[in-house]
PDB file of N, CA, C and O in Angstrom:
ATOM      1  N   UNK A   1     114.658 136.402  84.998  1.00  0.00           N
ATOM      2  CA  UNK A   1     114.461 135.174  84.254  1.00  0.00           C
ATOM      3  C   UNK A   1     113.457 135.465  83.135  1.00  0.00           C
ATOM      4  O   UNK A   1     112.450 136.026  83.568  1.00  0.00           O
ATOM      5  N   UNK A   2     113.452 135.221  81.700  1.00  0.00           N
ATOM      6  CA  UNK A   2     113.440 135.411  80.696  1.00  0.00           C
ATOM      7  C   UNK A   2     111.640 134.525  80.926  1.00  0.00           C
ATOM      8  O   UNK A   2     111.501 133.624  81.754  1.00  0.00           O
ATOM      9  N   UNK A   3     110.384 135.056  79.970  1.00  0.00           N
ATOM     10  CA  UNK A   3     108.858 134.397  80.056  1.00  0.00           C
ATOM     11  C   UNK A   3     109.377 132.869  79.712  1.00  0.00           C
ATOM     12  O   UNK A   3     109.016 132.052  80.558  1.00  0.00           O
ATOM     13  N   UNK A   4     110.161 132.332  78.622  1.00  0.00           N
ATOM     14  CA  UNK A   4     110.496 131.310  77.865  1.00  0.00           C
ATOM     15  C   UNK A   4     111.071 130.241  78.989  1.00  0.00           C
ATOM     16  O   UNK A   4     110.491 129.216  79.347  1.00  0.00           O
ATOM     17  N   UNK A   5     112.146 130.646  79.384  1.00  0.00           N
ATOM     18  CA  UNK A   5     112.857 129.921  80.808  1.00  0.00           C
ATOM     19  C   UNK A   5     111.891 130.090  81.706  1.00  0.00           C
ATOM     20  O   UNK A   5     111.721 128.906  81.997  1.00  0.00           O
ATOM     21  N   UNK A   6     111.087 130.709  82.402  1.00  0.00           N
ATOM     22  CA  UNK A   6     109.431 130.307  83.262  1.00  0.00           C
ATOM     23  C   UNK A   6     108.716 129.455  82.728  1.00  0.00           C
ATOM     24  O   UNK A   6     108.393 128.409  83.292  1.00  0.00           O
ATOM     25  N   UNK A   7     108.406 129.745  81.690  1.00  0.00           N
ATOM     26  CA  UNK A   7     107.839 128.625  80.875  1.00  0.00           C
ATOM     27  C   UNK A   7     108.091 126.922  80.955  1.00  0.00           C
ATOM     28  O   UNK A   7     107.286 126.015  81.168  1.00  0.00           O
ATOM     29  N   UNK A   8     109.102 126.908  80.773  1.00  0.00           N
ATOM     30  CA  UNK A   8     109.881 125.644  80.616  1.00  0.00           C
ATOM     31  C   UNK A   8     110.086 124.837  81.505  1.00  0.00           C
ATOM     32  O   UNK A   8     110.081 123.612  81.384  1.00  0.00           O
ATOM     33  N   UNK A   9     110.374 125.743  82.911  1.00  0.00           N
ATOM     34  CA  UNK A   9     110.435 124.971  84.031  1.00  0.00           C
ATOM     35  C   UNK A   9     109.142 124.921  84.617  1.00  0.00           C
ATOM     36  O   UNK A   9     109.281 124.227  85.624  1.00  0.00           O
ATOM     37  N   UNK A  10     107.383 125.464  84.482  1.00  0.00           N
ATOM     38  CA  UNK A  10     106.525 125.200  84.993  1.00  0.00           C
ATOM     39  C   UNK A  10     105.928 124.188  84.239  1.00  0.00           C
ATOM     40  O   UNK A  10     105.234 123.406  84.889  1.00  0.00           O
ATOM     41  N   UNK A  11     106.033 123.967  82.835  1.00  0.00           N
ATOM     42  CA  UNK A  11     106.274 122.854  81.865  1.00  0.00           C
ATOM     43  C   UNK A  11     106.792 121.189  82.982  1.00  0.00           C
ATOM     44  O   UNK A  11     106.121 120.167  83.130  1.00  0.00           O
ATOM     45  N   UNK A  12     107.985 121.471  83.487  1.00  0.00           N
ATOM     46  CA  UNK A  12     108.611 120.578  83.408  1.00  0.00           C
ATOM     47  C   UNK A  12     108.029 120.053  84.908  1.00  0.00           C
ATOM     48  O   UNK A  12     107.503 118.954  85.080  1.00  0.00           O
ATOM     49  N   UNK A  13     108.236 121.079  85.961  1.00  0.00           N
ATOM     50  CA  UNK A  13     107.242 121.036  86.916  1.00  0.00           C
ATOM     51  C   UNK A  13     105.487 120.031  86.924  1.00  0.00           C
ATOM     52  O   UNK A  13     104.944 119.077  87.480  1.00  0.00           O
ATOM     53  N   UNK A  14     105.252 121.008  85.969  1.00  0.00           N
ATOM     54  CA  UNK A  14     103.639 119.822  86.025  1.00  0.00           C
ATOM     55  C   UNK A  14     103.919 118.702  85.699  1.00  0.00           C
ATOM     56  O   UNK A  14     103.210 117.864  86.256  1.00  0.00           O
ATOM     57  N   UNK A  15     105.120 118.061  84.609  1.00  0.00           N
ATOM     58  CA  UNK A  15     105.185 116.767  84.457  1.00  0.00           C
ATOM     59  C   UNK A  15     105.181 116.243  85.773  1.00  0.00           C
ATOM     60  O   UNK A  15     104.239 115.937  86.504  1.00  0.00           O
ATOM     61  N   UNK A  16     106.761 116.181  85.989  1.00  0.00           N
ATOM     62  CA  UNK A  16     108.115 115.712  87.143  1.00  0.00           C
ATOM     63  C   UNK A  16     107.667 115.913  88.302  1.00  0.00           C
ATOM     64  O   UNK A  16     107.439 114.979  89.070  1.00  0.00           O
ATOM     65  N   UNK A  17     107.429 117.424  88.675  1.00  0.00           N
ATOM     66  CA  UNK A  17     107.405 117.853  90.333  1.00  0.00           C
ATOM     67  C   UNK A  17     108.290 119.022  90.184  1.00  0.00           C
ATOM     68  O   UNK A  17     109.034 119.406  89.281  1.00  0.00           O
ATOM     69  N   UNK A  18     108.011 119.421  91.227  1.00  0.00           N
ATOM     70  CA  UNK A  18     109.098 120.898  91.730  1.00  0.00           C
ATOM     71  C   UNK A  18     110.532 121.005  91.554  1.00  0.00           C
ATOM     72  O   UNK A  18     111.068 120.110  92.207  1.00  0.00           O
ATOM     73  N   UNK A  19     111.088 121.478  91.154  1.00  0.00           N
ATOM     74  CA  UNK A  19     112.678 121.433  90.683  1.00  0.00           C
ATOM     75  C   UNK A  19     113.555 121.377  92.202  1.00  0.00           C
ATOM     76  O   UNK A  19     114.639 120.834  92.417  1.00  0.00           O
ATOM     77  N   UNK A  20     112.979 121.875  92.820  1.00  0.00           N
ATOM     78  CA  UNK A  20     113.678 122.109  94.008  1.00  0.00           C
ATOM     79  C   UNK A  20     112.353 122.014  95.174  1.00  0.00           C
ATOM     80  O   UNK A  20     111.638 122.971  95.468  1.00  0.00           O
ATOM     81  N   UNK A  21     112.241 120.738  95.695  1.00  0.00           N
ATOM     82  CA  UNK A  21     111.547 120.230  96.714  1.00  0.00           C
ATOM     83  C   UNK A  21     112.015 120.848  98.128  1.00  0.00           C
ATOM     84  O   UNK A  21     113.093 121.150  98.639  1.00  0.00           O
ATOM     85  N   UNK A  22     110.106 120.897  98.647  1.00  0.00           N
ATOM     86  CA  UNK A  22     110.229 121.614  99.591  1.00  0.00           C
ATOM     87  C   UNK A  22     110.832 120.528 100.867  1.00  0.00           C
ATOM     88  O   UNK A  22     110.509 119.349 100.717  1.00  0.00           O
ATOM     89  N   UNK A  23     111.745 120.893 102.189  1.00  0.00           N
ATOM     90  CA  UNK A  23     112.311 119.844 102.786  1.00  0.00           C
ATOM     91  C   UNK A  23     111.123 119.347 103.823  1.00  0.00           C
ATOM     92  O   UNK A  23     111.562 118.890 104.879  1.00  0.00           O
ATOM     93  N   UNK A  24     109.848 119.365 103.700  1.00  0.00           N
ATOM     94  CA  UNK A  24     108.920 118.689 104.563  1.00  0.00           C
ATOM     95  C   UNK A  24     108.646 117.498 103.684  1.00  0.00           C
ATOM     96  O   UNK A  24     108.192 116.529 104.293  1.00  0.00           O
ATOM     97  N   UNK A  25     108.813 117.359 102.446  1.00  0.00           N
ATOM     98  CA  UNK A  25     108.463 116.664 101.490  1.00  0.00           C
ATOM     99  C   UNK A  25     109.556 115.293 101.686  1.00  0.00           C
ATOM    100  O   UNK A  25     110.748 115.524 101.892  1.00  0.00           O
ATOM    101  N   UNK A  26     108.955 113.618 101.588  1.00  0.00           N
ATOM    102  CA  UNK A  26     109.804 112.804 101.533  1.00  0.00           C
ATOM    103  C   UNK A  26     111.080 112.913 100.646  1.00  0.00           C
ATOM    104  O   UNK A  26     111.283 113.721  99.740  1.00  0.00           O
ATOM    105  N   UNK A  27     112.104 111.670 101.221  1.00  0.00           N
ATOM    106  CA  UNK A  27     113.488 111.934 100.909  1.00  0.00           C
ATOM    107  C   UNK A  27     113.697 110.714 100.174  1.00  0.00           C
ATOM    108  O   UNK A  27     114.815 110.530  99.693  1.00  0.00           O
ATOM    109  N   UNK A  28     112.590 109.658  99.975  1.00  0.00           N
ATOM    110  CA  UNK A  28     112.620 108.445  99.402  1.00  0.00           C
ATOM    111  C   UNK A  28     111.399 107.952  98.703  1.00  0.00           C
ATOM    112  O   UNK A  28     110.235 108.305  98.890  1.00  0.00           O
ATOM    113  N   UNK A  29     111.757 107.284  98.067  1.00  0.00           N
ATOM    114  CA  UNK A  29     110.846 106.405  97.213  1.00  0.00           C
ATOM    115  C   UNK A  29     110.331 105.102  97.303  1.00  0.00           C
ATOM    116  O   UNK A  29     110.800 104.186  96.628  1.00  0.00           O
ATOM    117  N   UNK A  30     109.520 104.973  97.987  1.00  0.00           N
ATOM    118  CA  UNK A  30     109.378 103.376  98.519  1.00  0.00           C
ATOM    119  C   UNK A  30     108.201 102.975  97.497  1.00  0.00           C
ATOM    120  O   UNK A  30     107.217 103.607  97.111  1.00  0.00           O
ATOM    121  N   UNK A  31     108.802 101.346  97.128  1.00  0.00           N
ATOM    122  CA  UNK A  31     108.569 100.659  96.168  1.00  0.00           C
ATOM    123  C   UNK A  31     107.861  99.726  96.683  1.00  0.00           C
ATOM    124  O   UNK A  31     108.774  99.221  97.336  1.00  0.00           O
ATOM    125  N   UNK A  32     106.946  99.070  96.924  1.00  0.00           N
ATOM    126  CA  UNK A  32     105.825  98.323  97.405  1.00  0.00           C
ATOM    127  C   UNK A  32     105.492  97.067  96.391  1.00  0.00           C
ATOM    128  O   UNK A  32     104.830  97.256  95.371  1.00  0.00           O
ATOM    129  N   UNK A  33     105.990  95.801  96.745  1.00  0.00           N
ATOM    130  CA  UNK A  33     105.878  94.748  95.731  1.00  0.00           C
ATOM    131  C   UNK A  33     103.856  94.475  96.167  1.00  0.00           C
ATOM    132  O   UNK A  33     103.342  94.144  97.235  1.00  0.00           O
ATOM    133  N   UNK A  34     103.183  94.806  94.760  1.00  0.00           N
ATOM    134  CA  UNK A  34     102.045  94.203  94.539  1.00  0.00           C
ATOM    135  C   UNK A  34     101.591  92.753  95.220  1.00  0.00           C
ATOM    136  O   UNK A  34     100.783  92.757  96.148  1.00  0.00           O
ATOM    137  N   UNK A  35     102.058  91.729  94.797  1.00  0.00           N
ATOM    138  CA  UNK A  35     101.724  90.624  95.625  1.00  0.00           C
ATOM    139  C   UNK A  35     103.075  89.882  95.771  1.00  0.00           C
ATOM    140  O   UNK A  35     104.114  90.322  95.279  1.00  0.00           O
ATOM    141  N   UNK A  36     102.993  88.654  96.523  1.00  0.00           N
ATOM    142  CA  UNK A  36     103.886  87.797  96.758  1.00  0.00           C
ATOM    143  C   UNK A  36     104.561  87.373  95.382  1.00  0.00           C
ATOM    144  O   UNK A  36     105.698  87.753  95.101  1.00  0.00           O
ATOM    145  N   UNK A  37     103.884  86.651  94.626  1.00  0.00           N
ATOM    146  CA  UNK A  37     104.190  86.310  93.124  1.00  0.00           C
ATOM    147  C   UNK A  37     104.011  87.349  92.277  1.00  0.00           C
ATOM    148  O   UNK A  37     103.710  87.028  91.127  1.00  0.00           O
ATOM    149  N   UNK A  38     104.064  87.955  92.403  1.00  0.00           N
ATOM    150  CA  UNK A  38     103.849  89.190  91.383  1.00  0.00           C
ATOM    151  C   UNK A  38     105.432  89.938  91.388  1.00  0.00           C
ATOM    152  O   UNK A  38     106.064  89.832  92.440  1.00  0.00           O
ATOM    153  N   UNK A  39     106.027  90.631  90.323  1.00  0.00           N
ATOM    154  CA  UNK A  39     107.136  90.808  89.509  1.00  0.00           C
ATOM    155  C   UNK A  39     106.756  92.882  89.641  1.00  0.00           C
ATOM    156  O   UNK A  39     107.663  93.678  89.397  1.00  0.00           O
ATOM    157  N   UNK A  40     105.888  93.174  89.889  1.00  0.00           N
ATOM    158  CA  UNK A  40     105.123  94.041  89.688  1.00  0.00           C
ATOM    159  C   UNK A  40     105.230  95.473  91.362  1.00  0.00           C
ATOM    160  O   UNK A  40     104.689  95.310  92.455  1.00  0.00           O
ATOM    161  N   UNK A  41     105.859  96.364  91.043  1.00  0.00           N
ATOM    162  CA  UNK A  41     106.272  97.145  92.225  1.00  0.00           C
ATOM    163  C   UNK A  41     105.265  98.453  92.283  1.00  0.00           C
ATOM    164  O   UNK A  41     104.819  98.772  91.180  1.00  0.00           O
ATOM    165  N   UNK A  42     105.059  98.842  92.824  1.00  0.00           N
ATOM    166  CA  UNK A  42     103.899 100.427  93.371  1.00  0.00           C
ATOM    167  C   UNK A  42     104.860 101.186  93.994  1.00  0.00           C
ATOM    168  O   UNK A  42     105.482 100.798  94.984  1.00  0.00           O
ATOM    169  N   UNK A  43     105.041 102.475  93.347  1.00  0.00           N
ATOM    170  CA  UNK A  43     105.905 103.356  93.761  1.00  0.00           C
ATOM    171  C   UNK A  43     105.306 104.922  94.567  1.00  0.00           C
ATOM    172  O   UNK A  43     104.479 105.528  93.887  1.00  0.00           O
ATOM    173  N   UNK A  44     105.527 105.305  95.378  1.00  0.00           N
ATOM    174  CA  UNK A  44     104.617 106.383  96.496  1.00  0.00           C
ATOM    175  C   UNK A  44     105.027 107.397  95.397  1.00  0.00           C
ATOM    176  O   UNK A  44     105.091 108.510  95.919  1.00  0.00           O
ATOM    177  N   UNK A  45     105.228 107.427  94.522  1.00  0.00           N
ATOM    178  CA  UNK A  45     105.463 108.889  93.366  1.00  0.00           C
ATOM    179  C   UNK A  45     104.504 108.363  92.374  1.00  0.00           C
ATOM    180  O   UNK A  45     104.137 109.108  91.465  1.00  0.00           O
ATOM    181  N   UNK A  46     104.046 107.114  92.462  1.00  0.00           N
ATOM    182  CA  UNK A  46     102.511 106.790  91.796  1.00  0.00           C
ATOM    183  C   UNK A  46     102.922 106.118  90.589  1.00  0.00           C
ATOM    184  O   UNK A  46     102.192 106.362  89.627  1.00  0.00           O
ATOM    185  N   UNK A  47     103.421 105.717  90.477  1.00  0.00           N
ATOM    186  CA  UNK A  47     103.589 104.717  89.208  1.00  0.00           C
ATOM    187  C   UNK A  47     103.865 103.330  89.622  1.00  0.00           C
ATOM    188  O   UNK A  47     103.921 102.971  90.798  1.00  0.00           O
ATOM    189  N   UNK A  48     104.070 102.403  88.375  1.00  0.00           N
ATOM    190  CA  UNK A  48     104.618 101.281  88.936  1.00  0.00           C
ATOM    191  C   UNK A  48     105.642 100.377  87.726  1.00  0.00           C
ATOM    192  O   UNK A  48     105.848 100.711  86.559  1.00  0.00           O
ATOM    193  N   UNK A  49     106.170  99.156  88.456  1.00  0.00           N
ATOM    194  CA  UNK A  49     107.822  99.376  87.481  1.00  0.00           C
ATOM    195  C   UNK A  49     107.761  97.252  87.380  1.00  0.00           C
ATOM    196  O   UNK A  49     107.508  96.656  88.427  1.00  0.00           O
ATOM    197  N   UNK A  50     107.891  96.833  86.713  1.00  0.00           N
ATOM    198  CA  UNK A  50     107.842  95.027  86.527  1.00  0.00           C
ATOM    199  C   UNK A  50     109.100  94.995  86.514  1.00  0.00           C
ATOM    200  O   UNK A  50     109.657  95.716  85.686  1.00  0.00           O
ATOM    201  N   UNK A  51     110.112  93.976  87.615  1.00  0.00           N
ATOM    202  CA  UNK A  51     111.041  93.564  87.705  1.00  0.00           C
ATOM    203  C   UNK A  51     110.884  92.120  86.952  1.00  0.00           C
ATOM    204  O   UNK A  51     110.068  91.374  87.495  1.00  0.00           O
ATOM    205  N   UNK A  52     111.492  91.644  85.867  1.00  0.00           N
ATOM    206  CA  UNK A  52     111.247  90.910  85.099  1.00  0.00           C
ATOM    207  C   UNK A  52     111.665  89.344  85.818  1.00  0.00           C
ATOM    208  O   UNK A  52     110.714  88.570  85.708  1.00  0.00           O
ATOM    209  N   UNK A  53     112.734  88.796  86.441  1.00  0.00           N
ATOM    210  CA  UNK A  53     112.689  87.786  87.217  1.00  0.00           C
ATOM    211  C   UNK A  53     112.606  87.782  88.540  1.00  0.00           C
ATOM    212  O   UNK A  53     113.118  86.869  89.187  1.00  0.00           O
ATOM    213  N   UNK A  54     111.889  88.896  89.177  1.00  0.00           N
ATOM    214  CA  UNK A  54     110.613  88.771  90.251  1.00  0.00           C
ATOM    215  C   UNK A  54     112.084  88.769  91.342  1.00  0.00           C
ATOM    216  O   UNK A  54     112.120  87.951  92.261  1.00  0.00           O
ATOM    217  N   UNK A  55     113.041  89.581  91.165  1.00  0.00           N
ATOM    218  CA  UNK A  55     113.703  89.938  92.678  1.00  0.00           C
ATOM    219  C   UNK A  55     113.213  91.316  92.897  1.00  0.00           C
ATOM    220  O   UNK A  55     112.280  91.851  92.297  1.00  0.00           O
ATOM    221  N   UNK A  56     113.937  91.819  93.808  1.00  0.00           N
ATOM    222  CA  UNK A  56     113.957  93.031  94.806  1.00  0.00           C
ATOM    223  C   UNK A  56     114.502  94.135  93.517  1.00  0.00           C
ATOM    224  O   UNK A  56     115.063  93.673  92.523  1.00  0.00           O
ATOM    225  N   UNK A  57     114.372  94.935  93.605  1.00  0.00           N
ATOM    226  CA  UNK A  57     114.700  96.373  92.906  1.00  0.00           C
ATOM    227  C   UNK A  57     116.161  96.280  92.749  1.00  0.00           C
ATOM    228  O   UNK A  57     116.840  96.058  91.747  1.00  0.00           O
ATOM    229  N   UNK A  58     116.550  96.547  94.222  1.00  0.00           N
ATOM    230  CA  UNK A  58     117.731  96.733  94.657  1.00  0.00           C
ATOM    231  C   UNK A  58     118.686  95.711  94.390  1.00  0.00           C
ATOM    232  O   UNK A  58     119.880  95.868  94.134  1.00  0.00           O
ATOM    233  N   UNK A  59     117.837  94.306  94.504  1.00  0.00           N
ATOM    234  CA  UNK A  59     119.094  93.432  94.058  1.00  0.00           C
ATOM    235  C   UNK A  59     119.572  93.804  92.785  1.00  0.00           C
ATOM    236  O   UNK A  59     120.775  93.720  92.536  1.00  0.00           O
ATOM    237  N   UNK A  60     118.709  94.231  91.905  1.00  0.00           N
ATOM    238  CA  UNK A  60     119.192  94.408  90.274  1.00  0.00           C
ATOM    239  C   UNK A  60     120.008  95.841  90.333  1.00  0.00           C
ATOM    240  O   UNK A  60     120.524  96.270  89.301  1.00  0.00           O
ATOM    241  N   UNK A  61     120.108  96.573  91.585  1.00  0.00           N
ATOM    242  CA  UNK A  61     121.849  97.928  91.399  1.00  0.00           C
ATOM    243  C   UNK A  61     120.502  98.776  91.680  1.00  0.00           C
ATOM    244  O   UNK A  61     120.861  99.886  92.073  1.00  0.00           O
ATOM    245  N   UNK A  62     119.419  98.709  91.644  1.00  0.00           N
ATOM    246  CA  UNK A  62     118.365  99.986  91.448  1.00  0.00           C
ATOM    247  C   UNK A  62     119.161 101.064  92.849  1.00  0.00           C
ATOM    248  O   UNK A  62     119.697 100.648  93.877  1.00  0.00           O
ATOM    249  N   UNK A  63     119.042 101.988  92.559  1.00  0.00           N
ATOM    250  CA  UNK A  63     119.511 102.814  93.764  1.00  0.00           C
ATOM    251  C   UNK A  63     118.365 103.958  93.821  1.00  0.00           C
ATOM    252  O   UNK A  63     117.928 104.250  94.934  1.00  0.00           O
ATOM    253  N   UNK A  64     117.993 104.442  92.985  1.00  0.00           N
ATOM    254  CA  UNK A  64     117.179 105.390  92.639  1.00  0.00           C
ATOM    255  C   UNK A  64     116.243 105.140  91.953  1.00  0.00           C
ATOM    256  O   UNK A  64     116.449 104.333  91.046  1.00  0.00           O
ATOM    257  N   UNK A  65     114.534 105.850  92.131  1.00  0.00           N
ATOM    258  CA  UNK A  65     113.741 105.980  91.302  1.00  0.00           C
ATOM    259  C   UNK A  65     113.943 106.306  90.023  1.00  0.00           C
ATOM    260  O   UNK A  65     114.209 107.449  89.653  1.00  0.00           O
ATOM    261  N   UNK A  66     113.809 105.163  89.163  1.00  0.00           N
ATOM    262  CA  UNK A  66     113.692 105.290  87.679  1.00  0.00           C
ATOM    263  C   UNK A  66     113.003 106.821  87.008  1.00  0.00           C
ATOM    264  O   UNK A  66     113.360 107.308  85.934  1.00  0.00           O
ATOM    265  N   UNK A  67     111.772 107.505  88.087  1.00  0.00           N
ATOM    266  CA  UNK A  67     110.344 108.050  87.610  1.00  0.00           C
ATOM    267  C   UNK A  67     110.722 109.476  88.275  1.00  0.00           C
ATOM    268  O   UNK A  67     110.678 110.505  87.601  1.00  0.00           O
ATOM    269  N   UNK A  68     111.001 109.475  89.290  1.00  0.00           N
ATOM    270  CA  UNK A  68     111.264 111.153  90.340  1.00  0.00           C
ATOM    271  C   UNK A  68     112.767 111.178  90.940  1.00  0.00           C
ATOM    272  O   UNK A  68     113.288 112.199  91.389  1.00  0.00           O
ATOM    273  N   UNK A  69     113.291 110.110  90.894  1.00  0.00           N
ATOM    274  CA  UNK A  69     114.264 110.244  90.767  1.00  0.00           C
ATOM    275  C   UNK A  69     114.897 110.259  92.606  1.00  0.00           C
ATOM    276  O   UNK A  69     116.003 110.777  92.756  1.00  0.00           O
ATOM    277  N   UNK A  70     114.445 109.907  93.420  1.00  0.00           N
ATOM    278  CA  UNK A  70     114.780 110.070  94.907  1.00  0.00           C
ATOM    279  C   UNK A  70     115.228 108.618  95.348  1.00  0.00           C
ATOM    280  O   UNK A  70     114.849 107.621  94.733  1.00  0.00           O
ATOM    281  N   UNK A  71     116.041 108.564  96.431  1.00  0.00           N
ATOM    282  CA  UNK A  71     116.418 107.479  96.655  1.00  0.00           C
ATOM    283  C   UNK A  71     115.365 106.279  96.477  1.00  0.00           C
ATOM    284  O   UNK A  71     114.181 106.542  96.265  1.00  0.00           O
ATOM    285  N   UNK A  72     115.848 104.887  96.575  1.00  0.00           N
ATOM    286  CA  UNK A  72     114.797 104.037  95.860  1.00  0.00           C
ATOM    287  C   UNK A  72     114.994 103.165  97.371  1.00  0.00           C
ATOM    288  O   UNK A  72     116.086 102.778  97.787  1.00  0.00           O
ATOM    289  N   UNK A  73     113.796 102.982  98.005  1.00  0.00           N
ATOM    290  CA  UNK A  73     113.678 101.692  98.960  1.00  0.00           C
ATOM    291  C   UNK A  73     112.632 101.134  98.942  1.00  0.00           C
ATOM    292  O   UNK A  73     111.509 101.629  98.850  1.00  0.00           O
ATOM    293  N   UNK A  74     113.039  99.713  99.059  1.00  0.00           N
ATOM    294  CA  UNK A  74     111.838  98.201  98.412  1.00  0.00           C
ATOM    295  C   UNK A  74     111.703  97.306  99.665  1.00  0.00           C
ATOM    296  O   UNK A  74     112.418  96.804 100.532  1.00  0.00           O
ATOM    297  N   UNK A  75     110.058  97.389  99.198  1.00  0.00           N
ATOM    298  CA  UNK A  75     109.571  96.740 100.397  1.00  0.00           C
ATOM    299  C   UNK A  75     108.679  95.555  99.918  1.00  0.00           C
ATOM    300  O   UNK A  75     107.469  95.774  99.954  1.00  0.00           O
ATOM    301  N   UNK A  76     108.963  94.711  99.613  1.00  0.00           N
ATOM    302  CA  UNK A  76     108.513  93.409  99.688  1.00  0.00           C
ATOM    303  C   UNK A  76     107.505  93.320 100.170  1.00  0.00           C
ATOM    304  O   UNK A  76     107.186  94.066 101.096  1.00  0.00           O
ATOM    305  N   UNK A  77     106.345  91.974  99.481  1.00  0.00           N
ATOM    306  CA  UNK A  77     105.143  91.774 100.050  1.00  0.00           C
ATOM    307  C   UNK A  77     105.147  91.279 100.829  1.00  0.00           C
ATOM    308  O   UNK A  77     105.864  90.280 100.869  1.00  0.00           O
ATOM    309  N   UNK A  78     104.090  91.766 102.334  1.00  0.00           N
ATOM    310  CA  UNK A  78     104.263  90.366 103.296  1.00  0.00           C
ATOM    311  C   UNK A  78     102.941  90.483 103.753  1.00  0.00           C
ATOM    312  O   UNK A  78     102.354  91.383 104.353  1.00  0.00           O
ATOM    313  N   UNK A  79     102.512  89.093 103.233  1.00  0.00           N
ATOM    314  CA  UNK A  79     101.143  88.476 104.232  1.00  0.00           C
ATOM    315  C   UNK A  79     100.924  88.730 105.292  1.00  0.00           C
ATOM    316  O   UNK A  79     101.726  88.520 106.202  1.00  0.00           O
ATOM    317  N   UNK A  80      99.558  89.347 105.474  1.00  0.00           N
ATOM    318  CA  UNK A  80      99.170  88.976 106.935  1.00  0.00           C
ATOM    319  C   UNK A  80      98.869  87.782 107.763  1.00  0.00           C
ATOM    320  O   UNK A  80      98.125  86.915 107.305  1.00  0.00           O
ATOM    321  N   UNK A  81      99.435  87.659 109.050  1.00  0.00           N
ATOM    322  CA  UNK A  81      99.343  86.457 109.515  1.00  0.00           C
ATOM    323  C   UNK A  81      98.158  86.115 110.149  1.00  0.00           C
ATOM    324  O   UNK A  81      97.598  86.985 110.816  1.00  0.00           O
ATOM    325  N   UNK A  82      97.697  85.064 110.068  1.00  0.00           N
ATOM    326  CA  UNK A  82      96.186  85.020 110.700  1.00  0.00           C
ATOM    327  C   UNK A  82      95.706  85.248 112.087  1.00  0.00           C
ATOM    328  O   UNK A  82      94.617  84.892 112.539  1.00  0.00           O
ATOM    329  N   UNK A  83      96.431  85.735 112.562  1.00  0.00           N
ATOM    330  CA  UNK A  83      96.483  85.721 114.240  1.00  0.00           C
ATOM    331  C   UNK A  83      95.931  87.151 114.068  1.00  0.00           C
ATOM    332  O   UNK A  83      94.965  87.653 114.642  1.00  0.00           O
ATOM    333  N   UNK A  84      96.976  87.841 112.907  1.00  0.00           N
ATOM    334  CA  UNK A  84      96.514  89.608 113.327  1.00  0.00           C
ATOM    335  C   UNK A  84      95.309  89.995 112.609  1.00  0.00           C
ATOM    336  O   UNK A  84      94.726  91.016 112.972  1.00  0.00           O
ATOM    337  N   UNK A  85      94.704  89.061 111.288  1.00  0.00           N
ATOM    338  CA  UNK A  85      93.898  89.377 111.102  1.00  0.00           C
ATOM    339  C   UNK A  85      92.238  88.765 111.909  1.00  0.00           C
ATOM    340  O   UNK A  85      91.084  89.153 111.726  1.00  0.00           O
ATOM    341  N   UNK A  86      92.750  87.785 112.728  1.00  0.00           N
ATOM    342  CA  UNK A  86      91.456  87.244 113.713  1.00  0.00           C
ATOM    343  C   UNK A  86      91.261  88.411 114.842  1.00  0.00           C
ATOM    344  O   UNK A  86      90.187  88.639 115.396  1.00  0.00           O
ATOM    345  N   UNK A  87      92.807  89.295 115.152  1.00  0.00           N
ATOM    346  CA  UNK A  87      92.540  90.271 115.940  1.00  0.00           C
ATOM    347  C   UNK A  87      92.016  91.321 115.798  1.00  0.00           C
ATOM    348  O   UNK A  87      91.422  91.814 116.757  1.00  0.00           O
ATOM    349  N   UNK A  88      92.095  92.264 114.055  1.00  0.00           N
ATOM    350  CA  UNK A  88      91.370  92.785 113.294  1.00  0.00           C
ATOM    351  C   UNK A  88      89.999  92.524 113.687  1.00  0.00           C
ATOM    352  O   UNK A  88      89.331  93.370 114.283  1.00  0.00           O
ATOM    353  N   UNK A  89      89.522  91.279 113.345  1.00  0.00           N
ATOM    354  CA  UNK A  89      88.040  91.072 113.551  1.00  0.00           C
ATOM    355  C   UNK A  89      88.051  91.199 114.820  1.00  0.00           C
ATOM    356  O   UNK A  89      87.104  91.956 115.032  1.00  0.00           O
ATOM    357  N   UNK A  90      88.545  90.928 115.852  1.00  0.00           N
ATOM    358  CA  UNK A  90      87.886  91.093 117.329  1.00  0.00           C
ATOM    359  C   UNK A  90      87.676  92.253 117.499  1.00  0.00           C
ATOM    360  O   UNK A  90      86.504  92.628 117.549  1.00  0.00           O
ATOM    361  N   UNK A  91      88.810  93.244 117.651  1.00  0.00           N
ATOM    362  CA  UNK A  91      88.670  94.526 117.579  1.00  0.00           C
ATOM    363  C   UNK A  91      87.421  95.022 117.135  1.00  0.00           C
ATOM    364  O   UNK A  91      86.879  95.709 118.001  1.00  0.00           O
ATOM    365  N   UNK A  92      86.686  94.895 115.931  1.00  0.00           N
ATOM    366  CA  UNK A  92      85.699  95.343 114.696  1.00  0.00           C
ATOM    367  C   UNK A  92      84.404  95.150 116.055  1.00  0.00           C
ATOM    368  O   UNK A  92      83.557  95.941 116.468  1.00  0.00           O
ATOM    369  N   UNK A  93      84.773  93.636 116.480  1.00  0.00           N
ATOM    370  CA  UNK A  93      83.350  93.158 117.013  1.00  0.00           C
ATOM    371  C   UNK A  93      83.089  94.132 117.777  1.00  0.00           C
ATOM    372  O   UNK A  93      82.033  94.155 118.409  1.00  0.00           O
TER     373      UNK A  93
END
């Protein structure tokens, strides 16, 4: 392999990631909605993506990460319920 073609792909590498991922490495991309009202997703490849009328990824066809490109799964915000966080505090006590 030619210095130029090394080049290019350790180039592309530091952007993106490894061209060819190692298989201990996740197989998905989970998308983490910011808050309840919020339009606004957190992606475990570290970025984040505004669904403009505040559905699910997936409802809009998303199949894949826009950013790394690995399967795309969305996980919706969900409140904690006050029961588990009064148990939180007991625990603490």
């Amino acid at each position: 392999m030619s210095d130029v073609v090394k080049q290019m792909i350790a180039g592309y590498e530091a952007i993106r990631g490894p061209m060819n991922p190692r298989p201990e490495e996740k197989k998905v991309c989970e998308w983490v909605q910011e808050d309840w009202e919020c339009d606004c997703w957190n992606t475990t490849c570290g970025h984040a993506f505004c669904v403009n009328d505040g559905d699910n990824p997936e409802e809009h066809g998303m199949k894949f990460c826009c950013f790394c490109g690995l399967p795309l799964v969305a996980t919706p915000y969900k409140e904690e319920d006050e029961d588990d966080e009064e148990e939180t505090s007991d625990q603490g006590a």
